[in-house]
Chimera marker file (.cmm) of the C-alpha trace (Angstrom):
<marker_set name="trace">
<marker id="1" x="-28.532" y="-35.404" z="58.597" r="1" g="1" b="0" radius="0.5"/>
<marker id="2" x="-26.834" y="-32.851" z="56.424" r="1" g="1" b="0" radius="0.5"/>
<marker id="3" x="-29.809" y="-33.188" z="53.869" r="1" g="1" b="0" radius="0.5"/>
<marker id="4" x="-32.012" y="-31.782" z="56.852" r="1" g="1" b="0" radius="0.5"/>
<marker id="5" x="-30.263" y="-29.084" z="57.757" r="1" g="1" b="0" radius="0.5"/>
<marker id="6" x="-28.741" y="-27.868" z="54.127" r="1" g="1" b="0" radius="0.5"/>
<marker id="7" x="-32.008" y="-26.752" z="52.702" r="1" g="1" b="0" radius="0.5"/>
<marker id="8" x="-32.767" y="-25.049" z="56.583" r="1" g="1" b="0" radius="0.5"/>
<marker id="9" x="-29.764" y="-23.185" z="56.421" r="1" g="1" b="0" radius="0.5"/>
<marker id="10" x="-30.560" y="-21.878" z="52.698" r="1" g="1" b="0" radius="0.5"/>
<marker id="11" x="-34.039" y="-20.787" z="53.542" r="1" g="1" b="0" radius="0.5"/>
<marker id="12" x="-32.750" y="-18.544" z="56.395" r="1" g="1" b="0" radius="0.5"/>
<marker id="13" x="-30.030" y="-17.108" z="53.867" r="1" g="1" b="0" radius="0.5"/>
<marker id="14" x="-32.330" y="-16.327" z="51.314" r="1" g="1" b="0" radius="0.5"/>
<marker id="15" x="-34.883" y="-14.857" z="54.141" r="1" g="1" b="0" radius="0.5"/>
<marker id="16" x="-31.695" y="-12.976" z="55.560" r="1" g="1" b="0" radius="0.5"/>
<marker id="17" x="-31.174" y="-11.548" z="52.259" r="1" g="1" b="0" radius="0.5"/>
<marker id="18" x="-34.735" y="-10.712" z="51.204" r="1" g="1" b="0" radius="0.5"/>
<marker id="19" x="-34.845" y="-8.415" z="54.414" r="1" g="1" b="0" radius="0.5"/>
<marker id="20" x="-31.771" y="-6.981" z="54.482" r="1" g="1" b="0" radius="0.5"/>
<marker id="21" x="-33.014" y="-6.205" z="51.007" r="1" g="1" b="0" radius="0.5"/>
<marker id="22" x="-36.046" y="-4.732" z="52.208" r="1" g="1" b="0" radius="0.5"/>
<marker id="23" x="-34.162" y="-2.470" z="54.454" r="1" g="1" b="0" radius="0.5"/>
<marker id="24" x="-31.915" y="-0.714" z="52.056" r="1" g="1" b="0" radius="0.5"/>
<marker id="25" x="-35.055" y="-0.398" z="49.495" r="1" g="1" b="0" radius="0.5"/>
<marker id="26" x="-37.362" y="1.347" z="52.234" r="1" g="1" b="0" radius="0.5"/>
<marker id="27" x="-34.434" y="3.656" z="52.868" r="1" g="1" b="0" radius="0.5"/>
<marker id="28" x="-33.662" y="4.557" z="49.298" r="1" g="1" b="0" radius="0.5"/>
<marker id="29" x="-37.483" y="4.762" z="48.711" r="1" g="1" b="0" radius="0.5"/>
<marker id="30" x="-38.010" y="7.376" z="52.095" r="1" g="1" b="0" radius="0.5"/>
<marker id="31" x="-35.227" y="9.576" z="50.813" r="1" g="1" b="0" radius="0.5"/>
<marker id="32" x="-36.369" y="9.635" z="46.615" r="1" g="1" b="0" radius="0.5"/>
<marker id="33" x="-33.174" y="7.427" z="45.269" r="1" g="1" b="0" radius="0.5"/>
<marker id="34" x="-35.811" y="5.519" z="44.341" r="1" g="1" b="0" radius="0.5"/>
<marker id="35" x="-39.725" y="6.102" z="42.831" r="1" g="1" b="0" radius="0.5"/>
<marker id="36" x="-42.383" y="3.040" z="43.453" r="1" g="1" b="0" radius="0.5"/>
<marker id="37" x="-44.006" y="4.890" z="40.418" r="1" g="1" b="0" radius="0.5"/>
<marker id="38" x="-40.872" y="3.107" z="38.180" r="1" g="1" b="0" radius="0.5"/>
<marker id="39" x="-43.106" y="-0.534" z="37.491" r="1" g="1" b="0" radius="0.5"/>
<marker id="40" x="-39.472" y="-2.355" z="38.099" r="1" g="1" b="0" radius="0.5"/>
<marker id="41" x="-38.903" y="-1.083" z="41.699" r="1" g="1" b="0" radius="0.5"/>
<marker id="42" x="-42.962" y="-0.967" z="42.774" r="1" g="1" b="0" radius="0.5"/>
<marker id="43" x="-42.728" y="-4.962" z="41.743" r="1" g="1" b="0" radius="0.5"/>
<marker id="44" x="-39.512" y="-5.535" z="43.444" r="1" g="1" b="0" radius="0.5"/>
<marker id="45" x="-40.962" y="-3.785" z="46.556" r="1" g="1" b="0" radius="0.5"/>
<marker id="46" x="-44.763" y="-4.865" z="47.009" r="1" g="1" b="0" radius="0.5"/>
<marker id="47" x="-42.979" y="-8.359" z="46.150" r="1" g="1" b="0" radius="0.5"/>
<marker id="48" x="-40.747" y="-8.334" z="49.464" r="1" g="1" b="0" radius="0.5"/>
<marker id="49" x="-43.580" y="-6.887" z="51.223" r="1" g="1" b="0" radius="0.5"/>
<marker id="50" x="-45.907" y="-9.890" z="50.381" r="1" g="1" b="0" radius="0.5"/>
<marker id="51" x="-43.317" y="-12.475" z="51.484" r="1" g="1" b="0" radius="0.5"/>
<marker id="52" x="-42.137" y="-10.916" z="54.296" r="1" g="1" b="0" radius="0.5"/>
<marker id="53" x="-45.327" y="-9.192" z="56.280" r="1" g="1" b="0" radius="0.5"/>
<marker id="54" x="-46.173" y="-12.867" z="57.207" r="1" g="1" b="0" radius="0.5"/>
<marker id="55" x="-42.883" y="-13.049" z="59.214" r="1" g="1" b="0" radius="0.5"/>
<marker id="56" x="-43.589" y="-9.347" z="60.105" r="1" g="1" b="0" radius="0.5"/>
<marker id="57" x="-47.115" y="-9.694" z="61.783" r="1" g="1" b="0" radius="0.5"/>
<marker id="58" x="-46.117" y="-11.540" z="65.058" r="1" g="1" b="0" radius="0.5"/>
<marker id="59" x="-43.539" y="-9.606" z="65.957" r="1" g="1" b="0" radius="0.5"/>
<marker id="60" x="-45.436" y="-6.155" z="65.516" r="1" g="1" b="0" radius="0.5"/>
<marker id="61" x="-47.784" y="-7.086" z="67.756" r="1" g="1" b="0" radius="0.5"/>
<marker id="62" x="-45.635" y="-7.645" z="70.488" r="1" g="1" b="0" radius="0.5"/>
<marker id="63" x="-42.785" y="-5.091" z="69.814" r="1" g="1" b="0" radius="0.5"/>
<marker id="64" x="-44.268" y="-1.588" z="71.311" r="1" g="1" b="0" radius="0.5"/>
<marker id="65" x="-45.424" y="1.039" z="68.811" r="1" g="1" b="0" radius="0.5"/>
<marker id="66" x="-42.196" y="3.670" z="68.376" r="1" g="1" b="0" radius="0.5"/>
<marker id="67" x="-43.774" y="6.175" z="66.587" r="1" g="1" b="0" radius="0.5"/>
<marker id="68" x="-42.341" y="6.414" z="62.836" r="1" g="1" b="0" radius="0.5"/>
<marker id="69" x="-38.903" y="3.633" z="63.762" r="1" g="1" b="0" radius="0.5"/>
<marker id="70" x="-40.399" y="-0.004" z="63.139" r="1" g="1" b="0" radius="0.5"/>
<marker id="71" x="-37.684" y="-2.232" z="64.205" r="1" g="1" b="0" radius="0.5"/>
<marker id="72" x="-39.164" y="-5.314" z="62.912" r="1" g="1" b="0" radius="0.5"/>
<marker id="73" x="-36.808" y="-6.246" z="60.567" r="1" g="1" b="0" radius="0.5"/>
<marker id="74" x="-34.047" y="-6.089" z="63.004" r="1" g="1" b="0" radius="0.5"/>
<marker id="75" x="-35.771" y="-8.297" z="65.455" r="1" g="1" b="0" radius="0.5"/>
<marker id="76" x="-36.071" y="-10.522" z="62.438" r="1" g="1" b="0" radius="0.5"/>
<marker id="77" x="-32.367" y="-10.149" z="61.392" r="1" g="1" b="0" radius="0.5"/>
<marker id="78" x="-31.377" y="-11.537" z="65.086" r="1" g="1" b="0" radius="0.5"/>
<marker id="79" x="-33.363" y="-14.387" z="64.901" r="1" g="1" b="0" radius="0.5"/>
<marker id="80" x="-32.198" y="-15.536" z="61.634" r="1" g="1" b="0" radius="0.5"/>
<marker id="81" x="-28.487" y="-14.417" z="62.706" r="1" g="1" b="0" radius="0.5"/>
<marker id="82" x="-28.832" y="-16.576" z="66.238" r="1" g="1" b="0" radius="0.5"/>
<marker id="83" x="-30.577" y="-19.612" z="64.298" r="1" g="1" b="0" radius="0.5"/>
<marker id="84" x="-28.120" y="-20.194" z="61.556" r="1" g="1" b="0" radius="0.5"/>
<marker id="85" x="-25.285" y="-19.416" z="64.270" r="1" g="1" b="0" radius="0.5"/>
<marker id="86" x="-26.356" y="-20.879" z="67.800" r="1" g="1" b="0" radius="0.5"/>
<marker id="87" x="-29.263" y="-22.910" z="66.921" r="1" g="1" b="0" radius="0.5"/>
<marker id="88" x="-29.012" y="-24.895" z="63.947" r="1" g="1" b="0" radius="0.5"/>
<marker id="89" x="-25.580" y="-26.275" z="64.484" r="1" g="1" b="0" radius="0.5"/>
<marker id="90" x="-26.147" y="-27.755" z="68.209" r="1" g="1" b="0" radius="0.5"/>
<marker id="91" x="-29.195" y="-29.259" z="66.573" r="1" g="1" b="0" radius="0.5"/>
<marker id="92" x="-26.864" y="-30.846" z="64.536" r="1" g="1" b="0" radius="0.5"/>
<marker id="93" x="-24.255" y="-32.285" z="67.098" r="1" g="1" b="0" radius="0.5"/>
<marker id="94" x="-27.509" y="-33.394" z="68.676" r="1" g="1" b="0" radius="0.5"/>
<marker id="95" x="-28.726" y="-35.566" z="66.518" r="1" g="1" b="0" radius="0.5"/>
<marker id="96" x="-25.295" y="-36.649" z="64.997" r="1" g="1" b="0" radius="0.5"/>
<link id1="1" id2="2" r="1" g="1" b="0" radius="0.2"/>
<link id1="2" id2="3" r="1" g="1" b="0" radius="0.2"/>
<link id1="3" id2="4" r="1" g="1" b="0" radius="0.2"/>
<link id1="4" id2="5" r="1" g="1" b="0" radius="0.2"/>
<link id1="5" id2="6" r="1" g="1" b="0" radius="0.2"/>
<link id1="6" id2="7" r="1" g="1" b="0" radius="0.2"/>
<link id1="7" id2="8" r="1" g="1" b="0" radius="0.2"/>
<link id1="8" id2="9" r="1" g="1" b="0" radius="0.2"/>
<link id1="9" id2="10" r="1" g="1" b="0" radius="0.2"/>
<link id1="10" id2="11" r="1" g="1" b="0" radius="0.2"/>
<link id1="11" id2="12" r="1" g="1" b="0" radius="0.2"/>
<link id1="12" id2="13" r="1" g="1" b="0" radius="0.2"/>
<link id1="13" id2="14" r="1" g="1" b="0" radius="0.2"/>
<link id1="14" id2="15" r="1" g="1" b="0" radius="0.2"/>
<link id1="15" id2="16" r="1" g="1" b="0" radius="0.2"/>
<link id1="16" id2="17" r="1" g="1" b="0" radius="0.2"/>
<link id1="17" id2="18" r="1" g="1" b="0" radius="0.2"/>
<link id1="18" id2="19" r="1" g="1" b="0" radius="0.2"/>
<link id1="19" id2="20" r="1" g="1" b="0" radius="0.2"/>
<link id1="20" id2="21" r="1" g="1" b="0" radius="0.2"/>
<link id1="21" id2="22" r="1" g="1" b="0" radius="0.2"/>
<link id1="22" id2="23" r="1" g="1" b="0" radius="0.2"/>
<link id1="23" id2="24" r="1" g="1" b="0" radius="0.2"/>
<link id1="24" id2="25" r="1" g="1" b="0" radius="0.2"/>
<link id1="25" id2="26" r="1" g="1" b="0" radius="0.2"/>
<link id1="26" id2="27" r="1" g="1" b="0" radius="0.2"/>
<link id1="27" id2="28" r="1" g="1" b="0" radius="0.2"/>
<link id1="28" id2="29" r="1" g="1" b="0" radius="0.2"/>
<link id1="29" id2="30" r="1" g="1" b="0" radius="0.2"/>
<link id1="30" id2="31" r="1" g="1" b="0" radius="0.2"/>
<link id1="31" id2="32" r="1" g="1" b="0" radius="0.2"/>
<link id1="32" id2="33" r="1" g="1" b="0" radius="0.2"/>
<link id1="33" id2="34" r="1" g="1" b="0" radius="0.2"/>
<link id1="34" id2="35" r="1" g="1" b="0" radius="0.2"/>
<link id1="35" id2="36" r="1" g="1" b="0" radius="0.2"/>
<link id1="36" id2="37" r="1" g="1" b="0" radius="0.2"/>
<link id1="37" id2="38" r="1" g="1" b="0" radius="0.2"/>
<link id1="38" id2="39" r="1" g="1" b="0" radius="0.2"/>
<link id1="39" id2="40" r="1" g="1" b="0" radius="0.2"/>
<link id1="40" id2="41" r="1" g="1" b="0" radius="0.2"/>
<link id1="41" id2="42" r="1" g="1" b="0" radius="0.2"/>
<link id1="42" id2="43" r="1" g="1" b="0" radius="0.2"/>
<link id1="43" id2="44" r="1" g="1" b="0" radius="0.2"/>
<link id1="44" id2="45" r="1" g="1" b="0" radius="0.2"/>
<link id1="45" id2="46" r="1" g="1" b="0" radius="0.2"/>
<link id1="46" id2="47" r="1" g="1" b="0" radius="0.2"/>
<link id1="47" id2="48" r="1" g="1" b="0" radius="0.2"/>
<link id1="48" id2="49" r="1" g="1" b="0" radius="0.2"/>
<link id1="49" id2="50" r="1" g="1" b="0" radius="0.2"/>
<link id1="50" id2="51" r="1" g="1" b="0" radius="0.2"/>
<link id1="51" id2="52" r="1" g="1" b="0" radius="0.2"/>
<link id1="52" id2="53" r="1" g="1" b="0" radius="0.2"/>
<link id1="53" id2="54" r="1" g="1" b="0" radius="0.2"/>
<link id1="54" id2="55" r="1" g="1" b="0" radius="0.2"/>
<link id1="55" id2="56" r="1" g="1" b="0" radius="0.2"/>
<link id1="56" id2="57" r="1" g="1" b="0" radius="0.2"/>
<link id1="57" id2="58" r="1" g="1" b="0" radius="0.2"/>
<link id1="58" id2="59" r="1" g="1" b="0" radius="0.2"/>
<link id1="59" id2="60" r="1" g="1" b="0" radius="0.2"/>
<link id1="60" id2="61" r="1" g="1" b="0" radius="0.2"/>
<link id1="61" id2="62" r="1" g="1" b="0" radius="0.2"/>
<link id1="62" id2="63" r="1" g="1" b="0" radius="0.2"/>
<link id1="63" id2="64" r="1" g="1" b="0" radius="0.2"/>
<link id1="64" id2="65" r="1" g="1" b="0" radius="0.2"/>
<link id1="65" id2="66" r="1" g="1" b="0" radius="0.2"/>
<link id1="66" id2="67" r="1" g="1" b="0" radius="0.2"/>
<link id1="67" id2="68" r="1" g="1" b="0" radius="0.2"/>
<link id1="68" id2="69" r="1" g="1" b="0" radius="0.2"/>
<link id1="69" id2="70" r="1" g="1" b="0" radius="0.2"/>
<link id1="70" id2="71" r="1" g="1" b="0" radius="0.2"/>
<link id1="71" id2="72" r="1" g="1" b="0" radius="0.2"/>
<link id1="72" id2="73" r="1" g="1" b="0" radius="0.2"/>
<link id1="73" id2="74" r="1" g="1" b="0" radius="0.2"/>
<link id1="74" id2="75" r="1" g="1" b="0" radius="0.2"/>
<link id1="75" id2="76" r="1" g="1" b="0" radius="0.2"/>
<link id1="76" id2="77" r="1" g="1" b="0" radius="0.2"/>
<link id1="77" id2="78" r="1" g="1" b="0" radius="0.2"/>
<link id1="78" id2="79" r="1" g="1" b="0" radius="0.2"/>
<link id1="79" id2="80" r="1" g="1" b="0" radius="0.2"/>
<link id1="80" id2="81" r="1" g="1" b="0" radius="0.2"/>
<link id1="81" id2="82" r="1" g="1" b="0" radius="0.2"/>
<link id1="82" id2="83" r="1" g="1" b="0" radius="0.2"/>
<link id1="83" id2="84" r="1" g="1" b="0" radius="0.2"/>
<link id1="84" id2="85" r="1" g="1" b="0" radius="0.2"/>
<link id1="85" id2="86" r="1" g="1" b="0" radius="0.2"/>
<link id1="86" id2="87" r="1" g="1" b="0" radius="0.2"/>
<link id1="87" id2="88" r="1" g="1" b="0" radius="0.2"/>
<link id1="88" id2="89" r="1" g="1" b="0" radius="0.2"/>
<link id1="89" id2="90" r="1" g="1" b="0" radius="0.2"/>
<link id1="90" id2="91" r="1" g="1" b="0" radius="0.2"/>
<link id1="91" id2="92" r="1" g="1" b="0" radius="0.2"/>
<link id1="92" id2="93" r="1" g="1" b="0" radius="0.2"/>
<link id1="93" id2="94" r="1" g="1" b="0" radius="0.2"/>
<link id1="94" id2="95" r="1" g="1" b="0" radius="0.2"/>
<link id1="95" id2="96" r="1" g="1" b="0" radius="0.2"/>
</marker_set>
């Protein structure tokens, strides 16, 4: 059952980190730490933007529009944070 639920449990780390990642970029991008002009960091960003706006979509249609504040990644944060935490491992008593 562990092989089921191993690989699960990675793909919502590394999707944890990629927008956590994502987060701290757009933030250092908005106040000029960074430059998307700098090939490196415009690849590193568009990159996480092409993965992620999938996972993005859904949500931003049903969260209301806030102006300039897009909490998307949050809501996406809390459903990766209550999967790994409340969902995955009663799965796993289940079907043990």
């Amino acid at each position: 059952m562990m092989a089921i639920f191993g690989p699960i449990d990675l793909v919502l780390s590394i999707a944890y980190w990629f927008v956590l990642i994502q987060v701290i970029m757009s933030w250092l991008i908005n106040f000029q730490v960074l430059n998307l002009h700098q090939q490196f960091v415009a690849q590193i960003w568009y990159g996480l933007n092409r993965i992620l706006e999938p996972i993005y979509r859904p949500i931003r249609k049903v969260l209301p529009d806030l102006g300039g504040i897009d909490l998307t990644p949050l809501v996406v944060l809390i459903i990766i944070i209550s999967l790994r935490s409340y969902v995955l491992p009663e799965l796993f008593l289940a079907l043990s």
